[in-house]
C-alpha positions as CSV (number, residue, x, y, z in Angstrom):
1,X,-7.4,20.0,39.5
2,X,-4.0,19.3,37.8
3,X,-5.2,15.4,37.7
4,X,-8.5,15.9,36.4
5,X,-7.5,17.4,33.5
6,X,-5.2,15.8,32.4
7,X,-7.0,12.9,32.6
8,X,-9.7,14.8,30.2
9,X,-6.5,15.1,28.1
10,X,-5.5,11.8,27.8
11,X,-9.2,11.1,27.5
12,X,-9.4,13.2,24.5
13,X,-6.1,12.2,22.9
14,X,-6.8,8.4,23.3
15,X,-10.4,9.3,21.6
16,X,-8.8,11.7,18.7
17,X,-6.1,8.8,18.4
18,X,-8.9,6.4,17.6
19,X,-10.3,8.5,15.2
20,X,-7.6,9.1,13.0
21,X,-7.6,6.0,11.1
22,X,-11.1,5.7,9.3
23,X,-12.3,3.1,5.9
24,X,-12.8,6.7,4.4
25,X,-9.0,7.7,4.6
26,X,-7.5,4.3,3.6
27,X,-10.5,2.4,1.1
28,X,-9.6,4.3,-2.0
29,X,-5.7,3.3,-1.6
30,X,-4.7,0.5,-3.9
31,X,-2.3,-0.8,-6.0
32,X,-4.1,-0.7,-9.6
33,X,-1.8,-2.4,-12.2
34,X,0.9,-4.0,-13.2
35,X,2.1,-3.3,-16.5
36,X,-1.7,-4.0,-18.0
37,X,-2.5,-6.0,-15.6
38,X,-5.7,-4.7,-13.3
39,X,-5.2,-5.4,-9.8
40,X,-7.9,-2.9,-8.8
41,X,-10.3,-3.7,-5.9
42,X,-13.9,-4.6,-6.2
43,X,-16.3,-4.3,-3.0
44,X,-16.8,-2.5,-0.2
45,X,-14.7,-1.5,2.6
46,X,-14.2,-4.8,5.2
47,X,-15.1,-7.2,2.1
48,X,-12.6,-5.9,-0.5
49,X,-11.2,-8.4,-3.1
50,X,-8.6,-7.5,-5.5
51,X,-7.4,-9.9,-8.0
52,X,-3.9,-11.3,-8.1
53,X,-1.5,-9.9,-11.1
54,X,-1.2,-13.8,-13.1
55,X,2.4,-13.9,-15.1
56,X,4.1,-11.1,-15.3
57,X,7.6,-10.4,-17.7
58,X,9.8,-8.2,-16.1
59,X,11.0,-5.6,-15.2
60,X,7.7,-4.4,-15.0
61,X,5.5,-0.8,-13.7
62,X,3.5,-1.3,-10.4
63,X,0.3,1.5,-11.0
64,X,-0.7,2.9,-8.0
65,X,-4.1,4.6,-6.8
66,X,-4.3,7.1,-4.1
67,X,-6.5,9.8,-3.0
68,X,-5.6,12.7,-0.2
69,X,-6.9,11.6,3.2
70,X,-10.5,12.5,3.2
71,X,-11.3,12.4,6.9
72,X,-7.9,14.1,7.6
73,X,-7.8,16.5,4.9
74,X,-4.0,16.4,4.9
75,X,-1.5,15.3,2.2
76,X,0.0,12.1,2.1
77,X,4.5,11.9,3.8
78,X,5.2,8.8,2.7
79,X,4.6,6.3,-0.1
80,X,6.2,2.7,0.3
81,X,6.5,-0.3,-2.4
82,X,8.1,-3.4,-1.3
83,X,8.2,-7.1,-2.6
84,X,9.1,-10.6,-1.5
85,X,9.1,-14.4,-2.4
86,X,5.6,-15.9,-1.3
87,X,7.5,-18.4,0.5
88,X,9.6,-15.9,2.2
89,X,9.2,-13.2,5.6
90,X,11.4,-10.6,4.4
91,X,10.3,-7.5,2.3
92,X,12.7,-6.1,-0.2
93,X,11.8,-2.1,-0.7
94,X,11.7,-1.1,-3.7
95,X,11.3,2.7,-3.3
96,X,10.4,4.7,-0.5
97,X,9.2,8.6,-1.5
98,X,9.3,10.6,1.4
99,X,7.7,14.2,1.8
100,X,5.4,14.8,-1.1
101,X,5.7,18.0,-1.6
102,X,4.1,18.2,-5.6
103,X,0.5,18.0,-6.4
104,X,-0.7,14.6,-7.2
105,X,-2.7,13.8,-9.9
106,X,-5.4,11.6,-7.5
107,X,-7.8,11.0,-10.5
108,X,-5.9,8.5,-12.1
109,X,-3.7,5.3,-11.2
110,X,-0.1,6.6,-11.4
111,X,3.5,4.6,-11.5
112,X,3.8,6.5,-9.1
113,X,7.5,5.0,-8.3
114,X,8.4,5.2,-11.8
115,X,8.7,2.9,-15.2
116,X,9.9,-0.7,-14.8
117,X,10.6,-0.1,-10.9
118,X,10.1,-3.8,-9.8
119,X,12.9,-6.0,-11.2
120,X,14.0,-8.1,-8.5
121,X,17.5,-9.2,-8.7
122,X,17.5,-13.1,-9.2
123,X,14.0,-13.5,-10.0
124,X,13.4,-16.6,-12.4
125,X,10.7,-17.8,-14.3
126,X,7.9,-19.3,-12.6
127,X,9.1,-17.4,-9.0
128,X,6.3,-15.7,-7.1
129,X,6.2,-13.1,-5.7
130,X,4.4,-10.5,-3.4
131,X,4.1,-7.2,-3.5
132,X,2.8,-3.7,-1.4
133,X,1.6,-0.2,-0.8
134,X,1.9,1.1,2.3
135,X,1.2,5.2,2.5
136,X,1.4,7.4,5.4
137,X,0.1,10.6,6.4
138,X,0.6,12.8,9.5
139,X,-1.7,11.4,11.6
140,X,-2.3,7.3,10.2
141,X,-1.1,4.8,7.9
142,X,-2.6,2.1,6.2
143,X,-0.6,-0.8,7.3
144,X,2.3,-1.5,9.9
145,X,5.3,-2.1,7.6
146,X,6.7,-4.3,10.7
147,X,4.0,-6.9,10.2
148,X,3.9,-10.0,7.3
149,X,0.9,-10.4,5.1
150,X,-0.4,-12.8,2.7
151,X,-1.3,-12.3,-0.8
152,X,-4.7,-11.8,0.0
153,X,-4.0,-9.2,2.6
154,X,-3.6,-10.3,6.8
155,X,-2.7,-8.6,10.0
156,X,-3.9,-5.5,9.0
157,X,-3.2,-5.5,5.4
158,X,-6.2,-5.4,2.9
159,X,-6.4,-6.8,-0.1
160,X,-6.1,-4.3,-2.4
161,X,-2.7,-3.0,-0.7
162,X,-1.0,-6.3,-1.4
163,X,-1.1,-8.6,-4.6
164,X,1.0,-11.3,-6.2
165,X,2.4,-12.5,-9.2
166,X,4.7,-14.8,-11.1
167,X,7.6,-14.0,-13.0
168,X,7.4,-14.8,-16.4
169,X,10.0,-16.3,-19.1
170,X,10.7,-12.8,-20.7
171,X,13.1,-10.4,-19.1
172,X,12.9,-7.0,-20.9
């Protein structure tokens, strides 16, 4: 008796598990803008494109879009921005906002991690670089932060979480 249910258990968990992560909870998260640029997403969920940012003076405001978790019905934990050289593997984080505990305006594209928030440190004109969202509720997240992704969004990254651009000649 003890084995059968907890094999209905596991059962059950490894079903709930699968459900967690749904195109509902995760297809209207995106990174919007940067500075006036629009980054925004156009297509469905599975063929989403999102254009890449062009030149770029900085520093400069990443604008990002976010709705609660529609499937989950729970509030977001953790919001992460990161960058890197295109030619590089390593991610710089840029901010990391942990517990969201304020009401969000979700109708809107927000710089969410502030003004002028992405200034990397020895970035020259001409450099390119990548840039991305990952968020995180109880239950899913959109991307693994562990795994590399492209500018056009791989292993589990979509496009509209990730976007590039290159550094242009004016430093604010």
């Amino acid at each position: 008796m003890k084995k059968l249910l907890t094999i209905i258990l596991l059962g059950l968990a490894i079903t709930s598990q699968a459900c967690w992560f749904t195109s509902a909870d995760w297809q209207a998260v995106w990174i919007d803008r940067i500075n006036n640029t629009s980054v925004a997403p156009t297509g469905s969920w599975g063929a989403i494109t999102a254009p890449e940012a062009g030149t770029i003076n900085i520093p400069a405001t990443v604008y990002i879009k976010v709705t609660p978790s529609t499937t989950n019905a729970i509030s977001i934990d953790e919001v992460r921005l990161q960058w890197k050289y295109s030619t590089s593997t390593t991610w710089t984080t840029i901010n990391v906002i942990k517990d969201v505990t304020w009401t969000i305006n979700y109708s809107k594209p927000l710089a969410f991690f502030g003004k002028y928030n992405l200034n990397p440190a020895g970035a020259r004109s001409g450099d390119t670089i990548l840039i991305r969202l990952q968020v995180v509720d109880a239950l899913s997240v959109n991307a693994q932060i562990d795994v590399d992704t492209t500018a056009e969004g791989t292993n589990g990254w979509e496009d509209q979480w990730v976007t590039s651009m290159t550094i242009g000649q004016v430093r604010r």
